[in-house]
C-alpha positions in Angstrom: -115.1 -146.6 -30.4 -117.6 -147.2 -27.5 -115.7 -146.9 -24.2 -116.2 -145.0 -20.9 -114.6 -141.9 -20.0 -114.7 -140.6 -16.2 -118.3 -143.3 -16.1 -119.4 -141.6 -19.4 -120.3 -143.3 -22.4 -117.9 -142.4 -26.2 -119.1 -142.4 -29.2 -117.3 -142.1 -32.3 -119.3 -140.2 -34.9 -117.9 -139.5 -38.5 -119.1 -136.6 -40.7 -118.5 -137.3 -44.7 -119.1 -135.7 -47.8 -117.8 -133.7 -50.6 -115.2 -130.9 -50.5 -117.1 -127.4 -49.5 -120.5 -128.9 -48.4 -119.5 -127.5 -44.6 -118.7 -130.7 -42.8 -116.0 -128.3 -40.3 -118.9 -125.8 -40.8 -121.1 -128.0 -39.1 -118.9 -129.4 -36.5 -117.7 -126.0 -35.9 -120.7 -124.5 -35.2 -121.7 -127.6 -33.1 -118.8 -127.6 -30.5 -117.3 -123.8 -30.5 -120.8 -122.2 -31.4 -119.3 -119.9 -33.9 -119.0 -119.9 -37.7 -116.1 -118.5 -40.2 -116.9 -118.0 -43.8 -112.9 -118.7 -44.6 -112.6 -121.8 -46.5 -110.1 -124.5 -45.0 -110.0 -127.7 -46.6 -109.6 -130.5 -44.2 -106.6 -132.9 -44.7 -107.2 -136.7 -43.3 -109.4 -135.8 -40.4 -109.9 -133.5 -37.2 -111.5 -134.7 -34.3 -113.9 -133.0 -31.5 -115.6 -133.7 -28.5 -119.3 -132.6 -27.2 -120.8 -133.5 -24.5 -125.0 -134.4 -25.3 -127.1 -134.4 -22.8 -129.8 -136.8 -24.0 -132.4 -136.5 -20.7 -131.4 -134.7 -17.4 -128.3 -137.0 -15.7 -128.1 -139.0 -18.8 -125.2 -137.8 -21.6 -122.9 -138.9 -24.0 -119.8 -137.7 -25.2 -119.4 -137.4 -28.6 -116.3 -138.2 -30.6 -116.7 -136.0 -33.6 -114.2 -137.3 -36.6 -114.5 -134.6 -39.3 -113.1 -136.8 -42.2 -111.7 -134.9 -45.3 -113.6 -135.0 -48.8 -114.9 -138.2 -49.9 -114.9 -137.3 -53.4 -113.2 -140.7 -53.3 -114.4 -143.3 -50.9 -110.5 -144.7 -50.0 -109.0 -147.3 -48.3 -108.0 -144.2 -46.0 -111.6 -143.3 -45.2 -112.3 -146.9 -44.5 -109.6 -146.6 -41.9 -111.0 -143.5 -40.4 -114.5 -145.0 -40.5 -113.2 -147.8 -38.4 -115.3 -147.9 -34.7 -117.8 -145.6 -35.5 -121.1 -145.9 -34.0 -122.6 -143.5 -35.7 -122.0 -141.1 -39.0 -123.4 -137.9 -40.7 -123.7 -137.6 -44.5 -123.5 -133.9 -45.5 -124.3 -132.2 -48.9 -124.7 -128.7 -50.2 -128.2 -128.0 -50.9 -127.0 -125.7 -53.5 -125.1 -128.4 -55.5 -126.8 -131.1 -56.7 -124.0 -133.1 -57.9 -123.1 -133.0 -53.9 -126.7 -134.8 -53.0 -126.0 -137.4 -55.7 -122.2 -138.1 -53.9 -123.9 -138.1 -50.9 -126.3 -140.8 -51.6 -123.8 -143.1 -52.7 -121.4 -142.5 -49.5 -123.9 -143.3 -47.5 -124.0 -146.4 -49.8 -120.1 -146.9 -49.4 -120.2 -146.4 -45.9 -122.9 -148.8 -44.7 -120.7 -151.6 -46.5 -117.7 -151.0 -44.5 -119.3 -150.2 -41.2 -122.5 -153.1 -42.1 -126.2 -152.2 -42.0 -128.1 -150.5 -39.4 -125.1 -148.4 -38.1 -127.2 -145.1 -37.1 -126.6 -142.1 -39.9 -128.6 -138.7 -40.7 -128.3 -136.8 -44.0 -127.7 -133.1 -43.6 -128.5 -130.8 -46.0 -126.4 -128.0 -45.7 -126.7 -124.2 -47.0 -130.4 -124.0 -45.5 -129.8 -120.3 -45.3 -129.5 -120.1 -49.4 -132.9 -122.4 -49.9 -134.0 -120.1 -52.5 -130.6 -121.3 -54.9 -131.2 -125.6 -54.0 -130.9 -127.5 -56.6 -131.9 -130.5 -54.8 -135.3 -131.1 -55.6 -137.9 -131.6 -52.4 -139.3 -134.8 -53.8 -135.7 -136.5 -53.5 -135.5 -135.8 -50.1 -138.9 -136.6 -49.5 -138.5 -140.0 -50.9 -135.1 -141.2 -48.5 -137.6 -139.7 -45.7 -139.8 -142.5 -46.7 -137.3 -145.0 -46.8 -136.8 -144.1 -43.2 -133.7 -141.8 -43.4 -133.4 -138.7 -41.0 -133.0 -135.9 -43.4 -132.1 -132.7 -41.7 -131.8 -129.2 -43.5 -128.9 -127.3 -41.9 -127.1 -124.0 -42.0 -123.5 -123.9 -40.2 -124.2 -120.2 -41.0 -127.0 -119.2 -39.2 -126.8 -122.7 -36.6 -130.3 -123.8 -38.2 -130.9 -127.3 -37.3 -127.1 -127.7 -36.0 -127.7 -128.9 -32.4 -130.9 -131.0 -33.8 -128.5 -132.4 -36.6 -126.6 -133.9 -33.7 -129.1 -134.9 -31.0 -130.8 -136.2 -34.0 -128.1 -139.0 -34.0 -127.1 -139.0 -30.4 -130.5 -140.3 -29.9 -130.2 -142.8 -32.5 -127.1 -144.5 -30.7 -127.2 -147.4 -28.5 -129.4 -146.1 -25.9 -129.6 -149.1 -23.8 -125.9 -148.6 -23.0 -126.2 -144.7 -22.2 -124.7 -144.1 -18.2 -126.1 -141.8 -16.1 -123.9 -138.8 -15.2 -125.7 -138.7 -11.9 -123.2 -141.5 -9.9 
């Protein structure tokens, strides 16, 4: 999805990851600026919108497609996955088994949507560091591979609007519009 709404430049962005990592944590705290600690699972996938502004007169708006649990990678979230431009792999810093599901997602993912489709790995919970299980030299190595690796809390917003602009900015920017006429 990469049409123009009132001269503005879409993008469709798609959050994955395991159940309970905080994908609608994220996106939530993103677009409403508020966070919930009630647990609702998503079922097949909600969608946002935000607005990024990128450089004064020059924005985006994003299409946010919070996809349910990809604890299986199905022909359903291929469908869902279909026009993105962009896509955030999220995992629980506190659950290692998360980070490992997350790895191969983004695996999964850049076969259906082909390579060099713009993605960042979030790694979510920053607010319970002390409990991670993901070790720092994991993360450290896909940094060297040339992933953008963010640590995030939905909680406390840490890293949420960077998580995002982080991406944004990783989009076609070439075929940004200016907002200013």
């Amino acid at each position: 999805m990469g049409g123009k709404v009132n001269g503005m430049l879409q993008k469709k962005i798609c959050l994955l990851g395991c159940a309970s990592v905080g994908k609608t944590s994220l996106v939530t705290r993103y677009v409403q600026s508020s966070f919930s600690d009630r647990y609702m699972s998503t079922i097949g996938a909600k969608v946002d919108t935000k607005i990024v502004v990128l450089d004064p007169g020059l924005a985006l708006r994003l299409v946010i497609w919070d996809l349910a649990a990809a604890d299986d990678f199905t022909q359903l979230t291929c469908n869902y996955l279909r026009g993105a431009s962009g896509y955030l792999i999220v995992c629980d810093g506190t659950t290692r088994k998360t980070w490992n599901r997350a790895i191969e997602l983004q695996r999964l993912t850049e076969q259906t949507l082909g390579a060099g489709v713009p993605f960042v790995l979030a790694i979510n919970k920053r607010d319970l560091k002390p409990t991670w299980e993901v070790p720092p030299d994991l993360v450290a190595e896909k940094a060297r591979l040339g992933w953008h690796v963010l640590e995030t809390s939905a909680r406390t917003g840490e890293n949420v609007g960077a998580l995002f602009l982080t991406l944004s900015k990783q989009l076609d920017s070439r075929s940004l519009v200016s907002n200013l006429g």
